[in-house]
C-alpha positions, -999 to +999 in steps of 0.1 A: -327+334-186-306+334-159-320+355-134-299+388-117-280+387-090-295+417-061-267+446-060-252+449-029-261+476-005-242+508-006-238+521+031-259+550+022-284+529+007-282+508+039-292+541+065-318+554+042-337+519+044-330+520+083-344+553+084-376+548+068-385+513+073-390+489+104-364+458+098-335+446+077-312+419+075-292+414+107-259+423+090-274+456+073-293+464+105-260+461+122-246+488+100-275+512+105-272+512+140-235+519+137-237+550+114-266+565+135-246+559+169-219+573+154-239+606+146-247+610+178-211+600+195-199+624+174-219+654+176-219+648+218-180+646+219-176+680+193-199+700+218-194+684+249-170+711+262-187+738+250-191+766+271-212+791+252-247+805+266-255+804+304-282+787+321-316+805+320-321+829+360-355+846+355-367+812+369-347+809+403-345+773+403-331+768+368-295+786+373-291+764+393-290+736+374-257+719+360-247+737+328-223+708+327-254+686+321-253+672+284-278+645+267-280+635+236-307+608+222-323+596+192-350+566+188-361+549+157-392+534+142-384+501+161-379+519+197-339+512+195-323+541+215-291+556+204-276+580+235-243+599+242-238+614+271-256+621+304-298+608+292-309+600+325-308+631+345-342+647+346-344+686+336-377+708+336-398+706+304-404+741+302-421+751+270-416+722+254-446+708+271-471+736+252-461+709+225-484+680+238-511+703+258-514+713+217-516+680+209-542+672+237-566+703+226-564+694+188-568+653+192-601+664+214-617+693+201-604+691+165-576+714+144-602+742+143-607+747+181-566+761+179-563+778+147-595+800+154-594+801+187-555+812+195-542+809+159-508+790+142-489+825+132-456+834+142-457+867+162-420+877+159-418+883+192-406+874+224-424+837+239-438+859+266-446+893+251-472+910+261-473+935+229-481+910+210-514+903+223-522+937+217-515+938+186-534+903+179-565+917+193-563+954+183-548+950+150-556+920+134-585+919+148-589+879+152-563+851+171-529+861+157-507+844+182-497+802+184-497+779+213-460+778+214-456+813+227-466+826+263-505+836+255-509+812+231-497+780+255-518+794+285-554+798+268-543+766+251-540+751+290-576+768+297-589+745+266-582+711+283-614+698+291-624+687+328-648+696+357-620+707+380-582+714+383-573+679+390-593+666+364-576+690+338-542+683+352-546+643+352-555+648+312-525+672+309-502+646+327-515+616+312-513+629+277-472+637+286-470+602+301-482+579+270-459+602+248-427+598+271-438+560+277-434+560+313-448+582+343-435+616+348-439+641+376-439+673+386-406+690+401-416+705+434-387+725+437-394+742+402-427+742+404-425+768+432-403+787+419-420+793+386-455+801+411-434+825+432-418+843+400-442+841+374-459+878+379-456+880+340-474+847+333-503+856+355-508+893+339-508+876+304-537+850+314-552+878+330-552+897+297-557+869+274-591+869+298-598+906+294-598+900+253-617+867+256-592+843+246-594+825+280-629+821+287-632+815+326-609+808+357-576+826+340-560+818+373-562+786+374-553+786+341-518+800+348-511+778+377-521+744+353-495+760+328-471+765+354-471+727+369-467+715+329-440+733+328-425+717+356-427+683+350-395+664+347-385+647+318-347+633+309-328+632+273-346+598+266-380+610+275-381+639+253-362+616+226-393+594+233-419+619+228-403+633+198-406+603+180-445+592+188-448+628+169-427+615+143-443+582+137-482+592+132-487+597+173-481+559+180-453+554+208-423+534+194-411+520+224-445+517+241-466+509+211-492+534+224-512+552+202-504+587+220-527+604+192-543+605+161-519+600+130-544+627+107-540+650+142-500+649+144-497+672+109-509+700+125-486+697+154-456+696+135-468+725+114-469+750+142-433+733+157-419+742+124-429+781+122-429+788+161-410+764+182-377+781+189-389+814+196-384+845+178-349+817+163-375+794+144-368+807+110-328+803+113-339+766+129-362+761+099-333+774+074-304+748+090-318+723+097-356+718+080-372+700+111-399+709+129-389+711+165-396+731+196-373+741+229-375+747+264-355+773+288-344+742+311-323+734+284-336+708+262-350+710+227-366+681+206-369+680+165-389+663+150-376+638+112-412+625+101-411+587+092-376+586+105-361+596+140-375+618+169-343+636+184-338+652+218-307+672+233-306+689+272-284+708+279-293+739+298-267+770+288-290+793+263-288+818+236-302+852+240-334+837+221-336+807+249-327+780+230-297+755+241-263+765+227-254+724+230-286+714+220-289+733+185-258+725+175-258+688+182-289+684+171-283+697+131-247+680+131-268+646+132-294+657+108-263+667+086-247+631+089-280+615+087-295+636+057-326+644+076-330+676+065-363+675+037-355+706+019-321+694+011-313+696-025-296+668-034-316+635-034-323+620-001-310+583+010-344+571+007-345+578-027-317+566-037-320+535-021-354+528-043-344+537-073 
């Protein structure tokens, strides 16, 4: 019998095996990097003149940042690094750094130490309420919150293990580092103006001390928080450390094992239900990513087996999430069929079958 000839590859068949596996004929590998290039030349060019939101000013030195400034990356499971627009140009992490101090307190101390000490619930509620500790404490009586919001990310800061401040920090820093693949640093200039403005910050460690959440040295505590939040990272970086998440914690430009595959799970989970604010069910409904923002503009998500994605761009809604960023960011998981709780079968699938 004479044996079949192979079908030839569809060009959706062609992405989904891109997507979710490590290499492929140079000619179909060829056409993978296309389409996904073209996702994110496309979405940069539709937003790139967009002019909604404005640039966040409770922090001083963040209005003044470009609101000009627009990034757009996406990395693979083989490190290659698809970019439109300005990647290089480094931006505050802001909250998206409670991401990886999470990370760090779950890979040492176990899934446990946050879900019972701070808790993985949405609070509904502004990222730096102070109600909603109340209510955690008086009402529920047991940790309510997540380390994604305000309370949450600062006892989550007091959890990183280490006989003094610079031992914490180096832990805190290194962690970033082996997820972005390279060495990152502290903005000085927004580093003081976070300490010199954050009143709010220090009253809620303070509190989150009072109820026993924090169990020593809230102060310092606050300041560690402060410095994470400071640290600048580019389009690329965050691209980077969005997609050691989204391959089981190893780095795919690096190789690094940033974490624990069995830990990363967890992560994600929390992403998913808190990571844009009091936004991260309309995130959740668009786009079906687990992903989490930051008020200097940038926001990361999160395709599991497939892509890690990253946008800055610093105008914000009034939740504090990128206009450019959101936007961008679900036009490619549109093109790309990223989204898992789309209803029609995924590329993946079709390409086994």
């Amino acid at each position: 019998m004479r044996a079949r000839a192979p079908r030839a590859l569809g060009r959706a068949a062609v992405v989904a095996i891109a997507i979710g596996a490590a290499t492929l004929p140079g000619r179909a590998q060829n056409t993978v990097q296309t389409d996904v290039q073209s996702a994110v030349s496309a979405a940069f060019s539709k937003y790139k003149n967009l002019k909604d939101g404005k640039n966040a000013d409770y922090i001083p030195a963040l209005a003044h940042v470009d609101p000009n400034l627009f990034g757009v990356a996406v990395i693979g499971r083989d490190g290659k690094v698809y970019t439109a627009g300005d990647v290089n140009t480094e931006v505050s992490i802001q909250s998206i750094s409670k991401v990886f101090t999470m990370a760090r307190v779950i890979q040492d101390q176990g899934p446990e130490a946050i879900e019972k000490t701070i808790g993985v619930d949405a609070t509904g509620m502004k990222f730096n309420s102070i109600v909603s500790i109340e209510q955690s404490y008086k009402l529920a009586g047991g940790p309510e919150m997540n380390p994604l919001v305000n309370p949450g990310a600062i006892t989550a800061t007091s959890m990183v293990q280490g006989p003094t401040a610079d031992a914490v920090w180096s832990k805190i820093i290194g962690t970033y580092n082996d997820f972005a693949g390279r060495s990152l640093s502290v903005l000085q200039d927004v580093y003081k103006s976070e300490s010199d403005s954050n009143q709010r910050n220090q009253a809620i460690g303070m509190l989150m001390h009072a109820y026993g959440y924090i169990k020593q040295n809230p102060g310092q505590a606050t300041d560690l928080y402060t410095r994470q939040c400071s640290v600048g990272v580019t389009a690329k970086d965050l691209a980077t450390m969005a997609a050691t998440l989204a391959f089981g914690g190893r780095n795919p430009v690096t190789g690094k094992q940033a974490m624990s595959s069995e830990n990363v799970p967890y992560v994600l989970a929390v992403m998913a239900t808190a990571g844009l604010y009091d936004d991260s069910g309309k995130w959740l409904y668009h786009t079906g990513l687990p992903a989490k923002s930051g008020v200097g503009g940038g926001i990361i998500a999160v395709a599991p087996g497939k892509f890690g994605l990253a946008v800055v761009s610093p105008p914000l809604d009034e939740a504090g999430n990128s206009v450019r960023a959101q936007k961008a960011i679900t036009d490619i998981v549109n093109a790309l069929a990223l989204n898992p709780y789309a209803s029609k079968p995924s590329r993946a699938a079709s390409a086994s079958q």
